[in-house]
C-alpha positions in Angstrom: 70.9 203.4 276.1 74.3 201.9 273.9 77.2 204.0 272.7 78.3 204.0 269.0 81.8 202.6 267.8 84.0 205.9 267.8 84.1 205.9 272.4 84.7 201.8 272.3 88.3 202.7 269.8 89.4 205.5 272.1 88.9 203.8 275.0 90.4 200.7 274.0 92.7 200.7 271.1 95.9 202.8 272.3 96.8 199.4 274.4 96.4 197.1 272.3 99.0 198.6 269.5 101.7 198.5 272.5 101.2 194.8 272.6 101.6 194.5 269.0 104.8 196.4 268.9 106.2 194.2 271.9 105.0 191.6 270.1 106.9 192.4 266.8 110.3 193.5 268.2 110.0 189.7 269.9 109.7 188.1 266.5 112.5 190.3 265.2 114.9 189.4 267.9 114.1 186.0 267.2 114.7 186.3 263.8 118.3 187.7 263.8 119.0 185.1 266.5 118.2 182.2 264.4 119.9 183.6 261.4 123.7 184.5 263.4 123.2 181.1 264.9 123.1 179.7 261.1 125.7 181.9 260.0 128.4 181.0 262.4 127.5 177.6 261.7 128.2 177.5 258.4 131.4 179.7 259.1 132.8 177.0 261.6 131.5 174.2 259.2 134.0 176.1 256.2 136.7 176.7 258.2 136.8 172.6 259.4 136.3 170.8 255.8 138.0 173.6 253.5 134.7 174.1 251.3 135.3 177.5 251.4 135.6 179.9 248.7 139.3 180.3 249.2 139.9 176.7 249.7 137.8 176.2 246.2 140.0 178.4 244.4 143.0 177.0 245.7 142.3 173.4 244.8 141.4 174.7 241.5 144.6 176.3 240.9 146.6 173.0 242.0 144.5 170.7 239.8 145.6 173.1 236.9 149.1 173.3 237.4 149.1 169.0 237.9 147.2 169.3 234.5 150.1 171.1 233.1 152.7 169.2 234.6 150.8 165.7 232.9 151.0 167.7 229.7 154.6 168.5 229.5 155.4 165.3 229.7 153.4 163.2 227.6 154.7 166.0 225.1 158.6 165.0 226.2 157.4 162.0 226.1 156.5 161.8 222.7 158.8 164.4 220.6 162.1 163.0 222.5 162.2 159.8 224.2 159.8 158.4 221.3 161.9 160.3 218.6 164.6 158.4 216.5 166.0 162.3 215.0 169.0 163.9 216.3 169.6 167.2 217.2 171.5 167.3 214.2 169.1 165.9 212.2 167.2 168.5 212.8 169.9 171.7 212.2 168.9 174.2 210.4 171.6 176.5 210.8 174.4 174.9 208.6 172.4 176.2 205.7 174.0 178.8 203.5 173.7 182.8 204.3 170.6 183.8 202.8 171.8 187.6 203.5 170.7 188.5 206.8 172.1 191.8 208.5 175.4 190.9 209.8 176.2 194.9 211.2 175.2 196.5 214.4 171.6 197.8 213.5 167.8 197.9 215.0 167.0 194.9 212.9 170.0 192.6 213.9 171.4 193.6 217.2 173.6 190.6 217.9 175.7 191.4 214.6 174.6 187.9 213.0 175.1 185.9 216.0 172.3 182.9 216.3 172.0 180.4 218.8 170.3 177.2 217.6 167.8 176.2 220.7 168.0 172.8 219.6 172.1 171.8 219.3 173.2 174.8 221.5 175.1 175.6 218.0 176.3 179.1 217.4 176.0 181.1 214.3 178.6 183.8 214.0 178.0 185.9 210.2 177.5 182.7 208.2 179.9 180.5 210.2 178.7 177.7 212.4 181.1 177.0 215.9 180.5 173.7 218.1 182.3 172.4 220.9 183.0 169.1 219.2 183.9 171.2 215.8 186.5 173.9 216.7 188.4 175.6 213.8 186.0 174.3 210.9 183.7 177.3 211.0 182.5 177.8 207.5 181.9 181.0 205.9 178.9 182.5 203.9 181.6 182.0 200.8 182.5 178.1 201.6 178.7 176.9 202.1 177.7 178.9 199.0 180.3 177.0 197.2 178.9 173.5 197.8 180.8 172.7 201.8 177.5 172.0 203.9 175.8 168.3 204.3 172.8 169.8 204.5 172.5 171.9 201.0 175.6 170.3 199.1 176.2 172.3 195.8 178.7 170.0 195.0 176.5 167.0 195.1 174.7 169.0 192.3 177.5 169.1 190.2 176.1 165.8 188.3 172.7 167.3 188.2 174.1 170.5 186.9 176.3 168.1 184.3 173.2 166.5 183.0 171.3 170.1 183.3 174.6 171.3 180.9 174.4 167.6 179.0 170.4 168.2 178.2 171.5 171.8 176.9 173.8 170.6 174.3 171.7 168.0 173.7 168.8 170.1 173.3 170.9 173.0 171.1 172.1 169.7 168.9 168.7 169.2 168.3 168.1 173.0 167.3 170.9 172.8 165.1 169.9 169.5 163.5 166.1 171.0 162.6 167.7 174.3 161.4 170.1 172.0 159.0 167.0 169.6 158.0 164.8 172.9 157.4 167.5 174.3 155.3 168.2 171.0 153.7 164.3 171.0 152.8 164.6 174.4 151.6 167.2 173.1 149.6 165.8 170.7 148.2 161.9 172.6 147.3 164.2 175.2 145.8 166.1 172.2 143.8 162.2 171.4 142.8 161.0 174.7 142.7 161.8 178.2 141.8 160.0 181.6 142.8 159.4 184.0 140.0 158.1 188.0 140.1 155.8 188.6 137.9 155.7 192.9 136.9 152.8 193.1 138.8 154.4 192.9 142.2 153.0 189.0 142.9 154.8 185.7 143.0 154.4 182.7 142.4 156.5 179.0 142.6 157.2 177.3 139.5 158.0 173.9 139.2 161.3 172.8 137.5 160.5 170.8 134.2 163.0 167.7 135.3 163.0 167.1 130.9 164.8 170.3 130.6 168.6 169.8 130.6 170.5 171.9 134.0 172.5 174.1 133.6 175.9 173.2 135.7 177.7 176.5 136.3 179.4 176.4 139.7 178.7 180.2 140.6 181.3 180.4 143.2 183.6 180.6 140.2 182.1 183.7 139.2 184.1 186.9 140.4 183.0 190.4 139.8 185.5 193.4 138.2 183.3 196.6 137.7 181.5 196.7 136.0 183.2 192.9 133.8 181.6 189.9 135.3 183.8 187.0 134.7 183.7 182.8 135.0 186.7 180.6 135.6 187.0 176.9 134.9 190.1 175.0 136.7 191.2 178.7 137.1 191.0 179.7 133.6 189.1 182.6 132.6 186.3 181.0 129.7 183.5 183.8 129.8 183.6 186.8 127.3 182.4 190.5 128.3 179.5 192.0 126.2 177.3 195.1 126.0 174.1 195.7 124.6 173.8 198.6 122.2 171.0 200.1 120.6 169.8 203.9 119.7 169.1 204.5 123.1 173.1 204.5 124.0 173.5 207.3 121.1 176.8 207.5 120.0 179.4 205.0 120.8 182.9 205.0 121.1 183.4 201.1 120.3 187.1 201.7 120.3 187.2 202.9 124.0 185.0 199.9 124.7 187.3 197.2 122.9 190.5 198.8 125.3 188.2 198.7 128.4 187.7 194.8 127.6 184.7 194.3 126.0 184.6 191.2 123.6 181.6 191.6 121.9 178.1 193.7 121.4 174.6 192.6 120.9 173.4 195.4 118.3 169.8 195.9 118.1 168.2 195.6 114.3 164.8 196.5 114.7 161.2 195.9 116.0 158.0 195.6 115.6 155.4 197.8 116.8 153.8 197.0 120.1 150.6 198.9 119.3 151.0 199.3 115.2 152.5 196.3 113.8 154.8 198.1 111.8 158.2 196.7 111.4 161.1 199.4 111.9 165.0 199.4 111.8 166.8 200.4 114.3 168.1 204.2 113.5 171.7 203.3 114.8 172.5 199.9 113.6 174.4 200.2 110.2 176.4 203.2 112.0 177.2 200.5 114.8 177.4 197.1 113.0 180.3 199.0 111.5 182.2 200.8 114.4 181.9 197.5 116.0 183.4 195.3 113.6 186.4 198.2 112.7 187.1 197.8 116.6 187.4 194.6 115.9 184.3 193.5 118.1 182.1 190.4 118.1 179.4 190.6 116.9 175.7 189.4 117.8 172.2 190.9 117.2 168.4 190.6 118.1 165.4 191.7 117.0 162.4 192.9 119.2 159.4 191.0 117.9 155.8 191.6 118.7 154.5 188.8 116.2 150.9 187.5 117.0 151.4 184.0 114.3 154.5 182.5 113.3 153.8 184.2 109.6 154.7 187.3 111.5 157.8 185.9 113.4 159.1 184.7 110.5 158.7 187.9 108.0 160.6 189.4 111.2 163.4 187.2 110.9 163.7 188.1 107.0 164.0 191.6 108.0 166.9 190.7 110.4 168.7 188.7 107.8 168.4 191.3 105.4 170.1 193.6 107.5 172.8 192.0 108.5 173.4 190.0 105.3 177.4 190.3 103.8 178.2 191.0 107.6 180.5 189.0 109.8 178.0 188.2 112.8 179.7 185.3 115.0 177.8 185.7 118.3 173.6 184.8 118.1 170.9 186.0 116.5 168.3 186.9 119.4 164.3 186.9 119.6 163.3 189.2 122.3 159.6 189.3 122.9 158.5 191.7 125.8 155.2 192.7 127.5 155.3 196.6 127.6 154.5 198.2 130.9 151.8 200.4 130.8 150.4 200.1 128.3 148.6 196.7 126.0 150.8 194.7 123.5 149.9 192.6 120.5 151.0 190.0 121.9 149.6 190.0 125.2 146.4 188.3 123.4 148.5 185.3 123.1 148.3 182.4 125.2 151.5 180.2 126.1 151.3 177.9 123.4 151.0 180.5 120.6 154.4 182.4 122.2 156.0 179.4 122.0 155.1 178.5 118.3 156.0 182.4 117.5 159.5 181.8 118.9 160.4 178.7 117.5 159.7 179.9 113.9 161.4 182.7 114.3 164.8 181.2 115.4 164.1 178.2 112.9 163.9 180.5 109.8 167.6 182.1 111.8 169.2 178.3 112.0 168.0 177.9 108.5 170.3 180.9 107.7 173.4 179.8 109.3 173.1 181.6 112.3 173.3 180.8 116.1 169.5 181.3 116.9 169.2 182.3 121.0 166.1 183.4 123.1 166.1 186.4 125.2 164.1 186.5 128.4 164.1 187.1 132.2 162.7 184.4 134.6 158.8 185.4 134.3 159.2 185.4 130.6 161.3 182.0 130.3 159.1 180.0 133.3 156.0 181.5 132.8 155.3 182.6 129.0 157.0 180.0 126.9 157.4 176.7 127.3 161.1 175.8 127.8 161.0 172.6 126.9 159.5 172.6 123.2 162.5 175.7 123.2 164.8 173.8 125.0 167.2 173.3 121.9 167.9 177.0 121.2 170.8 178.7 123.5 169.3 181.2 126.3 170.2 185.0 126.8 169.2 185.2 130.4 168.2 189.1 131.9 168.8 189.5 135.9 170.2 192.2 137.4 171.8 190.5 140.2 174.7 189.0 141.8 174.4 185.0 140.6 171.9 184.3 137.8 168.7 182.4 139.2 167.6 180.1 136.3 168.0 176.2 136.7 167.9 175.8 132.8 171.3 175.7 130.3 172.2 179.3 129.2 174.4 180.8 127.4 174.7 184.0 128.2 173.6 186.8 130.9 172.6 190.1 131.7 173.6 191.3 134.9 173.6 195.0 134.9 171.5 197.7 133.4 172.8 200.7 134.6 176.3 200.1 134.6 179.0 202.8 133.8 181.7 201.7 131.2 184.0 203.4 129.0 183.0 204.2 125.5 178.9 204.5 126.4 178.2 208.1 128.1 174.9 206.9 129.5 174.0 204.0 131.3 175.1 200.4 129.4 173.5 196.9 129.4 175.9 194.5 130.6 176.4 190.7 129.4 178.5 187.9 130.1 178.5 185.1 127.8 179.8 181.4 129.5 181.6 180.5 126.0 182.9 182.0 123.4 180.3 181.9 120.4 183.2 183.2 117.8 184.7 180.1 118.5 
């Protein structure tokens, strides 16, 4: 009969695993043999040629350190031997002191001593010491002032010169445009003249070269409050005047005549700006007579407000009238005004038609014998007549002010409104006449 698998194994296997273990630690022996035999090979092998680890790192470091040595000198090579500078082309230290630390502190411990690395050269506070240049140390002070090669101030003393020559020639310049704009300004205001009109604008006028200049040298004018006066080769020539109407109320023409007025401009009359009406001045016989027993000259005008040259010339009757049988040297004025604040007659008149009502009224005066003169400031004269179809009648100019501003011949001029003088309580007109019309 045969047995089943499970006897053969028991009876059989437990030997045959010994030989496999034999078998193994064999092989294993073996194995570590062979791999300490290749081992110490390769150690002996190292040890002989130098391929070593330590030998590898040690080559490395030489090849390194020849690689540096090649390096330093190509570079002495080619900033020295090749090099044509100096050491003292290169020096930076002769500079001036640009105001380094020169005391013991933490940011400058060596108390402003420098060593240049390239000339050995020692910087001591500014100063600069060499063996080949004992006793010339030079100070902060000295290289400031122009004593180094390197930054010579004094070699800038040209370029400073022309810097100084450029200046003047520059403020020369200035000076010469200032004079050129004040000789142009000169000569527009020899061409042209600004006037004010009442409403606040201005405006430039052009001077009429057909009118005849006046030729007054104003320096020659000199001021004694409240007398303006006019000298000719250092001769007085001007006469003092006052204007006197109602509106002064009563006058002490006495007190005037020993304060040194020459003569009064009494008003006669007007017109009405609004009616028409022609009215006398309340004052004027009362005046024309104190005047003349002062022993006054005497002038007068008449406010017109004429709209035709009928008008202006029934207004010169009326002025004639009144002062007919009197001794009246100085001019017979027109005054014709704009009223402020209010319309005028006469503000419907054009320039023309001002012009015409002028002229007849001081024509009808010339026809009487008498000095006929037109009244105006500069808007009224430049702007609202035309001067030169008037330009044969004497001017009495109005302008508060220092020097009269009219390029025209006058005759005389008011310069102050609201003087004080003797004689006259309130405030007093004040005139200066260039000749003497009594004359």
């Amino acid at each position: 009969m045969k047995l089943h698998d499970d006897y053969y194994e028991e009876e059989h296997g437990s030997g045959s695993r010994i030989t496999y273990v034999y078998m193994a630690l064999i092989m294993s022996a073996v194995i570590l043999g062979v791999t300490a035999l290749v081992f110490w090979a390769n150690q002996s092998r190292s040890k002989s040629d130098g391929s070593g680890y330590a030998a590898a790192l040690a080559q490395k470091e030489a090849k390194a350190a020849e690689a540096g040595k090649k390096s330093d000198a190509n570079a002495s090579g080619n900033v020295i031997e090749d090099s044509k500078l100096t050491s003292n082309d290169l020096d930076i230290w002769t500079l001036p002191d640009t105001g380094r630390e020169k005391n013991n502190t933490s940011s400058n411990k060596n108390n402003g001593t420098v060593t240049n690395q390239t000339t050995g050269e020692t910087v001591v506070d500014g100063s600069s010491n060499t063996s080949g240049s004992a006793g010339k140390s030079q100070t902060a002070d000295e290289l400031s002032n122009g004593k180094t090669s390197v930054y010579d101030m004094t070699a800038r003393e040209d370029v400073n010169g022309d810097k100084k020559e450029d200046t003047a020639k520059k403020d020369q310049e200035k000076d010469e445009d200032k004079k050129d704009e004040e000789d142009e300004k000169d000569e527009e205001e020899e061409t042209r003249i600004q006037v004010k009109h009442a409403d606040g604008t201005k405006e430039w006028v052009d001077i009429n070269e057909d009118i005849s200049r006046n030729k007054y040298d104003l320096s020659k004018l000199t001021y004694q409050k409240p007398f303006m006066n006019y000298y000719e080769d250092g001769k007085l020539v001007s006469k003092c005047g006052v204007d006197i109407s109602a509106n002064q109320g009563d006058v002490d023409f006495g007190k005037l005549k020993s304060a040194g007025c020459d003569f009064v401009m009494l008003k006669v009359g007007a017109r009405g700006y609004s009616s028409g009406n022609i009215v006398s001045d309340e004052n004027f016989q009362d005046n024309l007579k104190a005047a003349k027993k002062a022993g006054l000259d005497i002038g007068v005008y008449f406010c017109s407000q004429a709209v035709s040259k009928a008008e202006a010339r029934e207004e010169a009757d009326e002025l004639l009238d009144a002062i007919s049988g009197s001794s009246v040297k100085y001019p017979v004025a027109f005054v014709m005004e704009t009223v402020d604040d209010d319309m005028a007659r006469i503000e419907a008149l054009d320039m023309a038609d001002r012009t015409q009502v002028a002229k007849a009224f001081m024509d009808r005066v010339e026809d009487a014998g008498y000095k006929p003169m037109i009244y105006g400031d500069k808007e009224w004269l430049l702007t609202m007549v035309d001067m030169e179809n008037l330009q044969d009648y004497d001017v009495w100019f109005a302008q508060d002010s220092d020097e009269p501003e009219y390029p025209y011949e006058f005759g005389m001029w008011q310069y102050d409104s609201d003087a004080s003088v003797k004689g006259i309580s309130g405030d007093a007109t004040m005139i200066m006449s260039f000749k003497d019309y009594a004359k």
